[in-house]
FILO-513795 format. One record per residue (C-alpha): x, z, y; residue number from 1; residue in three letters. Coordinates in pm, whole numbers, plus 50000, padded with zeros to 5 digits. Last residue first. Layout:
<recs>
[[X, Z, Y], NUM, 'ALA'];
...
</recs>
This chain:
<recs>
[[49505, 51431, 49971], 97, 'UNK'];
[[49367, 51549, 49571], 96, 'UNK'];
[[49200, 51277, 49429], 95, 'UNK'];
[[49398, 51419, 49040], 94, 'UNK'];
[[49572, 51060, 49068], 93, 'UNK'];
[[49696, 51038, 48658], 92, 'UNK'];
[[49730, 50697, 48679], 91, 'UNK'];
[[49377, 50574, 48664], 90, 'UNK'];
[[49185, 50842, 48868], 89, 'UNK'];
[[49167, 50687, 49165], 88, 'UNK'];
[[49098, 50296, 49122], 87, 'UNK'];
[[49450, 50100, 49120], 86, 'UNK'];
[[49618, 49867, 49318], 85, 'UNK'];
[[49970, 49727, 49309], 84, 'UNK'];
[[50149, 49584, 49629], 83, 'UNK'];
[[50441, 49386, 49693], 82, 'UNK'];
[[50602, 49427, 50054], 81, 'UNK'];
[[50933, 49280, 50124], 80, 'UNK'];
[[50902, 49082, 50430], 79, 'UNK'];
[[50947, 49116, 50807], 78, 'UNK'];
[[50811, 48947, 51087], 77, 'UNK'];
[[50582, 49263, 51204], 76, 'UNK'];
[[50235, 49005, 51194], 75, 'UNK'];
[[50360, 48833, 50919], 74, 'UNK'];
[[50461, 49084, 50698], 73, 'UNK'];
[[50147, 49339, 50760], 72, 'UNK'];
[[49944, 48974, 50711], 71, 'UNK'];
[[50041, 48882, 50376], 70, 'UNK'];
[[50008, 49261, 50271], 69, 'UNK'];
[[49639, 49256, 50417], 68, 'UNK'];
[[49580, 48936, 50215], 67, 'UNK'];
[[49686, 49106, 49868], 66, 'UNK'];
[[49510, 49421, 49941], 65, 'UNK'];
[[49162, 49241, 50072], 64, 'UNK'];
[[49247, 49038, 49696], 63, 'UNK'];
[[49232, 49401, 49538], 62, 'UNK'];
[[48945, 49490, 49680], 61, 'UNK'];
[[48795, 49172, 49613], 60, 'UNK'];
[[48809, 49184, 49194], 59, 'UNK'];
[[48692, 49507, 49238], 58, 'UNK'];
[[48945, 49807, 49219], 57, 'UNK'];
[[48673, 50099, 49363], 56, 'UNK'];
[[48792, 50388, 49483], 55, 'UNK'];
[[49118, 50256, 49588], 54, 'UNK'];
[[49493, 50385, 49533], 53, 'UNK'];
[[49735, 50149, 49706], 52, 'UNK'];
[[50116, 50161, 49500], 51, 'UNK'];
[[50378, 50006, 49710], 50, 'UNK'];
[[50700, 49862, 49558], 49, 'UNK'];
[[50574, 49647, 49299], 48, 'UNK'];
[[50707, 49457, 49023], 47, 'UNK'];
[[50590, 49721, 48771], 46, 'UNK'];
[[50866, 49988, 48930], 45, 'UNK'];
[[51048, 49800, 49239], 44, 'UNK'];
[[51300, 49946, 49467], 43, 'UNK'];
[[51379, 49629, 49656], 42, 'UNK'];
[[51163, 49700, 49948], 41, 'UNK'];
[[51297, 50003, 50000], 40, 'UNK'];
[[51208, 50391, 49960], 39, 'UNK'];
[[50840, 50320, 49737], 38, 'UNK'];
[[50526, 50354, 49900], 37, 'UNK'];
[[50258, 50587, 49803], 36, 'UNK'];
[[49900, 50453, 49959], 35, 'UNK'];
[[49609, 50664, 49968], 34, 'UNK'];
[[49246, 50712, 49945], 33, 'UNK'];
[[49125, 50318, 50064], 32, 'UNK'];
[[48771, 50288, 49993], 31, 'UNK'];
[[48641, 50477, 50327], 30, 'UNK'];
[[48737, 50175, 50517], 29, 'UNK'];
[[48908, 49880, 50363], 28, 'UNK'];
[[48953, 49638, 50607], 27, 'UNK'];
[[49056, 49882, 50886], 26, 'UNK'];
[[49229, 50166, 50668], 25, 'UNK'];
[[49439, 49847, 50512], 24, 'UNK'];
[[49542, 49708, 50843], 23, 'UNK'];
[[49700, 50019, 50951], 22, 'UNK'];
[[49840, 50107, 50618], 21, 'UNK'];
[[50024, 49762, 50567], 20, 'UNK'];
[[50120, 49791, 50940], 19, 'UNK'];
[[50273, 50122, 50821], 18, 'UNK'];
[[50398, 49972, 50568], 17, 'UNK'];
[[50644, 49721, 50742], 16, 'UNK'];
[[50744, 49989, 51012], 15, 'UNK'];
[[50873, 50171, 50775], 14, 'UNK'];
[[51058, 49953, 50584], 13, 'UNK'];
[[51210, 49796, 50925], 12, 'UNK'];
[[51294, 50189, 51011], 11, 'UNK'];
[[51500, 50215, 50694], 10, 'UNK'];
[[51348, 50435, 50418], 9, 'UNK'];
[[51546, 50740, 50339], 8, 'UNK'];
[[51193, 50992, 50411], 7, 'UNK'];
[[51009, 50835, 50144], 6, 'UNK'];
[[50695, 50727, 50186], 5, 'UNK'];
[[50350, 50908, 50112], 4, 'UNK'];
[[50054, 50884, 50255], 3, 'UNK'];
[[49704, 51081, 50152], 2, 'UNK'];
[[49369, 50952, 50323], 1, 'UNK'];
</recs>
């Protein structure tokens, strides 16, 4: 699995999605190909500041995304993440990682 995040983020950032990641590669196995996260919480494009590219984007892949975000803040006390997910291949994603 590709991961991407830029190298300005603050620690609390970081530490946010890689919780994210964490809990993601355990719910969503060989599914998940790669997350790109934006460099703060506040740098939105779409509303969303961390892109999570799937295989498949069924209806409960991208609620497993939604509930593993709730949990990555809760679990590391800190808020901020707002996910989009999209099957590989939609925005240009060659599947190259």
């Amino acid at each position: 699995m590709g991961y991407l995040l830029e190298a300005r983020a603050s620690d609390s950032w970081l530490r946010l999605v890689r919780k994210f990641e964490e809990i993601l590669r355990d719910r969503l196995g060989d599914n998940l190909v790669r997350i790109i996260a934006r460099s703060s919480p506040d740098d939105l494009v779409y509303e969303s500041n961390v892109l999570v590219v799937v295989r498949r984007a069924d209806l409960s892949t991208v609620r497993e995304v939604s509930r593993a975000a709730l949990d990555a803040m809760e679990q590391t006390g800190l808020e901020g993440i707002s996910p989009m997910t999209v099957r590989e291949g939609e925005l240009g994603e060659s599947g190259q990682g």
